[in-house]
GULUM-314315 format. One record per residue (C-alpha): x, y, z. Coordinates in steps of 0.02 Angstrom, whole numbers. Example, Ala and Ser with C-alpha at 12.3 -4.5 7.8 and 13.67 -1.06 7.14 Angstrom:
// GULUM-314315
KOLRO  615  -225  390
KOLRO  684  -53  357
// end
This chain:
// GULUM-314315
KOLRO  3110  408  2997
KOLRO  3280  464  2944
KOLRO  3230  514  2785
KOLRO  3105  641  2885
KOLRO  3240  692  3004
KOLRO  3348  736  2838
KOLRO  3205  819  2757
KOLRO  3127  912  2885
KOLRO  3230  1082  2867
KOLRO  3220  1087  2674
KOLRO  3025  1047  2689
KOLRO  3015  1171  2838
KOLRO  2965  1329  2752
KOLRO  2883  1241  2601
KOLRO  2711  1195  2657
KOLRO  2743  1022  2588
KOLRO  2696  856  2712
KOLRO  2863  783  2754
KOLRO  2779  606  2790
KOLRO  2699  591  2623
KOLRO  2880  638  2533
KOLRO  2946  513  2615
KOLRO  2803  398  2563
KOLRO  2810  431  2411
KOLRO  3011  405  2384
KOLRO  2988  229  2461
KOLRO  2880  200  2345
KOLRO  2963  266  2207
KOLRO  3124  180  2265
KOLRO  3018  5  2262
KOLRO  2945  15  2085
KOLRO  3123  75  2014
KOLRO  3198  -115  2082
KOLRO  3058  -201  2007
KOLRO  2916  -214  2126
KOLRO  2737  -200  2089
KOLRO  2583  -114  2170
KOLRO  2423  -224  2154
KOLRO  2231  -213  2177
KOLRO  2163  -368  2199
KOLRO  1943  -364  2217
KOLRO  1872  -462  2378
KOLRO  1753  -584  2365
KOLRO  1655  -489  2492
KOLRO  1679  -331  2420
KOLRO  1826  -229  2447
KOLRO  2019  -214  2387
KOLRO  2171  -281  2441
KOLRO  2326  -180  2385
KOLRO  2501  -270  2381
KOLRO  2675  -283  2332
KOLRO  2750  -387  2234
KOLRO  2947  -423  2190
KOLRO  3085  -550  2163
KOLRO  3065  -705  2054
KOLRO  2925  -805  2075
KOLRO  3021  -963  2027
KOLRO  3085  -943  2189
KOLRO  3014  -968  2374
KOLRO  2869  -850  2418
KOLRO  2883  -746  2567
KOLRO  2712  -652  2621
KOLRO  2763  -511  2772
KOLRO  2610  -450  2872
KOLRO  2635  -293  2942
KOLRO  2578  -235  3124
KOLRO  2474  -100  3181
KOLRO  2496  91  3114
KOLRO  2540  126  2920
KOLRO  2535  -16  2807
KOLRO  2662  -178  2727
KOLRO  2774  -43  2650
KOLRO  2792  44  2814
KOLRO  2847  -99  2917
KOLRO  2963  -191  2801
KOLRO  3028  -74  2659
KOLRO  3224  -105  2741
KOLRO  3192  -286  2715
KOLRO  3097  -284  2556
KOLRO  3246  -251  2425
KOLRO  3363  -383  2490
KOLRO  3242  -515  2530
KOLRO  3184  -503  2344
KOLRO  3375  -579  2291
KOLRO  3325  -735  2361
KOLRO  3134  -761  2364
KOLRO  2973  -700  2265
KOLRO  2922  -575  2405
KOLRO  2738  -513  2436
KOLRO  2684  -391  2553
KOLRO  2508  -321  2577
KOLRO  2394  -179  2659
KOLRO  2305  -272  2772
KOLRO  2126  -239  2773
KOLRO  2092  -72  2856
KOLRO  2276  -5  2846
KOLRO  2343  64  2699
KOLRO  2235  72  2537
KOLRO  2160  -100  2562
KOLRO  1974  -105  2635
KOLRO  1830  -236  2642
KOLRO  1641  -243  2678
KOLRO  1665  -394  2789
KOLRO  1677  -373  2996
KOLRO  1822  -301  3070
KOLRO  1913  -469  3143
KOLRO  2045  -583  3125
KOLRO  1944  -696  3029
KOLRO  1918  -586  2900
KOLRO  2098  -536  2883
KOLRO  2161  -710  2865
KOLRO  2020  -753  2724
KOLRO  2085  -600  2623
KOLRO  2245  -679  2642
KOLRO  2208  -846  2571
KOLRO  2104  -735  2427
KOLRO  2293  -677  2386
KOLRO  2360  -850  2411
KOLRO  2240  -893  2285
KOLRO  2250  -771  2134
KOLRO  2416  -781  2148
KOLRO  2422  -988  2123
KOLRO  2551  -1020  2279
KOLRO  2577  -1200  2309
KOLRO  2668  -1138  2451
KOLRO  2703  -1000  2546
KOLRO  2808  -948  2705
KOLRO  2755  -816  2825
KOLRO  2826  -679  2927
KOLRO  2725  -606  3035
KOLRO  2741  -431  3162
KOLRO  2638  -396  3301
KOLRO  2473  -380  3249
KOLRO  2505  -480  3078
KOLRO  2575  -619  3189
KOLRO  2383  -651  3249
KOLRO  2351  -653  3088
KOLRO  2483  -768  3043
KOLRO  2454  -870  3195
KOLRO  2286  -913  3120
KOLRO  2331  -941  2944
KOLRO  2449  -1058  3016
KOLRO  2286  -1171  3079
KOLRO  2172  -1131  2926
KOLRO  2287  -1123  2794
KOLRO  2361  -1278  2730
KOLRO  2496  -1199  2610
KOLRO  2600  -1127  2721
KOLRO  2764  -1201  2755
KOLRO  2860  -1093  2882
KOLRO  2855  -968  2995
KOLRO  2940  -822  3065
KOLRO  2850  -748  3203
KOLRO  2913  -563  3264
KOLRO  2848  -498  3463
KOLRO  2672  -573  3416
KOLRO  2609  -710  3562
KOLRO  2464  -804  3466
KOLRO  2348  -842  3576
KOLRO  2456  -839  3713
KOLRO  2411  -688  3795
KOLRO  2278  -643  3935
KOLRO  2147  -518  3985
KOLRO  2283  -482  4118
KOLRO  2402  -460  4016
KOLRO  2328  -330  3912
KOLRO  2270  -239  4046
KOLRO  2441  -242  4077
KOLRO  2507  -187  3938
KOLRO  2363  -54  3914
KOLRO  2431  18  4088
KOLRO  2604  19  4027
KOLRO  2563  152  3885
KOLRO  2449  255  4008
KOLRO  2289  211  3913
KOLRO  2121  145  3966
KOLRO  2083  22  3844
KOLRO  2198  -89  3720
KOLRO  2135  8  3583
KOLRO  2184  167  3641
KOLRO  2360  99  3622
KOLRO  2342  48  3435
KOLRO  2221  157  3380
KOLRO  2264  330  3404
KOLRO  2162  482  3377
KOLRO  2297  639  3367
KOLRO  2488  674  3360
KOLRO  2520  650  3565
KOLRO  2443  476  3542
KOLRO  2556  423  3400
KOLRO  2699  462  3496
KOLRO  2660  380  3641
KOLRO  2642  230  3529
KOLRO  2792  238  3417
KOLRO  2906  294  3568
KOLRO  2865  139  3654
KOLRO  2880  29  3495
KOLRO  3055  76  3403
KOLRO  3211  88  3483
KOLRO  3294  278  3496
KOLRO  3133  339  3405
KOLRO  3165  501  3367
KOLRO  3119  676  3430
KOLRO  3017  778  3289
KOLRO  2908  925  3304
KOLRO  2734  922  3332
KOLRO  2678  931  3167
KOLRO  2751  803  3093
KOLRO  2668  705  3233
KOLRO  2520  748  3183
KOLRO  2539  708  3007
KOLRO  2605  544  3048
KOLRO  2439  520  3107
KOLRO  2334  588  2970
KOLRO  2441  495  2831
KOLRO  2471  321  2907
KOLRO  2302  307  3067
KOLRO  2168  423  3023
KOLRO  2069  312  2910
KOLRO  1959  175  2965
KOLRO  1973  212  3138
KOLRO  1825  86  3199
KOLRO  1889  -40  3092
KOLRO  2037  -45  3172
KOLRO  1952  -24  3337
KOLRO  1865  -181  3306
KOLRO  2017  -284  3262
KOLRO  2084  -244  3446
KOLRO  1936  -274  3545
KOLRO  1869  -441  3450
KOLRO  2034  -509  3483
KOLRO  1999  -591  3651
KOLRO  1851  -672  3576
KOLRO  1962  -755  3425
KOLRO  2075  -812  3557
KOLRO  1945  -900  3682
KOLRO  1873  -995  3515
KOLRO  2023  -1072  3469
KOLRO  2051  -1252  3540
KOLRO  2221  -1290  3547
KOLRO  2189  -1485  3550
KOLRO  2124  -1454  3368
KOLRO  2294  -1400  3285
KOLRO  2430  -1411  3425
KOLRO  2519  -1547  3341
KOLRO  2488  -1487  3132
KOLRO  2552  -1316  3156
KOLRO  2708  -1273  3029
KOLRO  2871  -1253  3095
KOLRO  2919  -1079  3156
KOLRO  3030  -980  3250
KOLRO  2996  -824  3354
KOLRO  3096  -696  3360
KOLRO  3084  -559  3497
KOLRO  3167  -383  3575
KOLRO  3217  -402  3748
KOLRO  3145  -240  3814
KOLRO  2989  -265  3712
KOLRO  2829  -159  3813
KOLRO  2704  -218  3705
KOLRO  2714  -408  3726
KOLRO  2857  -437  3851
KOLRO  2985  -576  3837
KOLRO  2902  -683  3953
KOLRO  2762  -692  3813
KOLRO  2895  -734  3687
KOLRO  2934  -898  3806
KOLRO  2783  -958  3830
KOLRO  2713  -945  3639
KOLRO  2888  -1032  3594
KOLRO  2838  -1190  3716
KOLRO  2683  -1187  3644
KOLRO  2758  -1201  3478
KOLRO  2895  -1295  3531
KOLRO  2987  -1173  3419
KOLRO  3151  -1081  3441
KOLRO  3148  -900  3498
KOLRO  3296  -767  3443
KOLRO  3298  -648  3592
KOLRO  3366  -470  3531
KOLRO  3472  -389  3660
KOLRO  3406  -200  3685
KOLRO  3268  -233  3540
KOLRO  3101  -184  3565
KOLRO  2931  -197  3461
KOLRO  2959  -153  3317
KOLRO  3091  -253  3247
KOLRO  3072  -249  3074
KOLRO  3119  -70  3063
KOLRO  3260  -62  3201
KOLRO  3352  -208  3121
KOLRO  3317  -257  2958
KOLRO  3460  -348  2939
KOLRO  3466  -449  3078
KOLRO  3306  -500  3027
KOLRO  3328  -550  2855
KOLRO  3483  -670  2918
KOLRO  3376  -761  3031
KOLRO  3234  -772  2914
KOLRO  3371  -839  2779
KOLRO  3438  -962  2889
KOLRO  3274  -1033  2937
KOLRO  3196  -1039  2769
KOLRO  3346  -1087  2639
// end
């Protein structure tokens, strides 16, 4: 976003789509220090697109973005300095970004794409960080997937979260439905979203709004429909007695002011975990971006 805000006037008269120049430095900026862009075929037909940097002599670290744009999106101010100290590896999950998949829409089919990547890549461990939507799907490669080691869980409540409380939340953003929220259909609704989810997000004109939208939401809308409305489903499925007491060891970390998934989520997820919970003063959802390095201490202190 401050790249755009530092762009805008030299773009202005050009024609050119600020968000996609600011894509496409990220990006640029990522393969010049050594990352990779991969394409790895589903089993069920599809591709899953990641990054990959660091050494891979040394601990892996798989990030799984939230909802809107895709794994570079939500952690490129983490990426660069994470890779110093850990193999890191951060995908498009299905649906965002350029990675897709014949299989249904659900959390289910997230996490098995996943465990495809844990796969080809031969991990004999892994640790996970997980955001908002990619907590739930960390949440439940935590259960199913037997190589992970530990976890850093960002303003994402597992399955610790009611029909209540996303009607709720869905009446805190002025929608309908949850999906509404997540899955917006025009410039207005991305703002909306991304107001309520970054801290001192930033006034831009209309149109760059509206690109936002066409570059990082437009595609795969009912994909990404369905991932919202199965979710209560996945959740009323899951029987804690089955893998309360072999879950990894994790910490949450969460923004005080958080709209999404208020505090009070944050505290009862962590006594489910028994886990530790970071509370941010003034943070809100979307952590990752506001403070990257804050972040990347506690996820160094918690996974040497």
């Amino acid at each position: 976003m401050r790249l755009i805000i530092l762009s805008f006037f030299a773009l202005l008269l050009s024609g050119c789509s600020i968000v996609a120049m600011v894509d496409d430095h990220q990006q640029n900026n990522l393969l010049k220090n050594g990352f990779e862009r991969h394409q790895m075929s589903l089993t069920e037909g599809g591709e899953l697109h990641y990054w990959q940097g660091g050494d891979s002599a040394k601990p892996t670290l798989l990030l799984l973005h939230g909802f809107g744009g895709n794994g570079m999106t939500s952690w490129y101010e983490m990426m660069l300095d994470l890779s110093e100290d850990y193999q890191v590896i951060v995908p498009d999950l299905l649906w965002f970004g350029e990675s897709y998949s014949a299989a249904p829409a659900t959390i289910s089919s997230e996490t098995q794409a996943m465990q495809q990547l844990i796969s080809q890549l031969a991990l004999s461990s892994v640790n996970l960080v997980g955001i908002s939507f990619g907590g739930f799907v960390t949440f439940d490669l935590m259960i199913h997937e037997p190589k992970v080691d530990k976890v850093v869980m960002l303003a994402s409540p597992g399955l610790i979260f009611s029909d209540e409380d996303m009607l709720a939340m869905t009446k805190r953003f002025g929608a309908d439905v949850p999906e509404a929220v997540f899955v917006p259909k025009n410039g207005p609704e991305v703002r909306r979203l991304l107001e309520k989810t970054f801290v001192d997000y930033p006034w831009m004109p209309a149109f760059i709004d509206q690109q936002v939208y066409e570059y990082y939401f437009a595609d795969s809308l009912p994909q990404k429909e369905s991932l919202i409305t199965t979710l209560p489903a996945y959740r009323d499925q899951l029987n804690p007695d089955e893998f309360a007491d072999s879950l990894p060891s994790t910490i949450l970390i969460w923004g005080e002011k958080d709209v999404v998934f208020p505090l009070d989520n944050g505290h009862r997820f962590a006594e489910f975990l028994n886990a530790p919970i970071i509370v941010i003063p003034d943070g809100v959802h979307g952590l990752s971006n506001d403070f990257p390095k804050q972040i990347n201490k506690e996820i160094r202190a918690f996974i040497q």
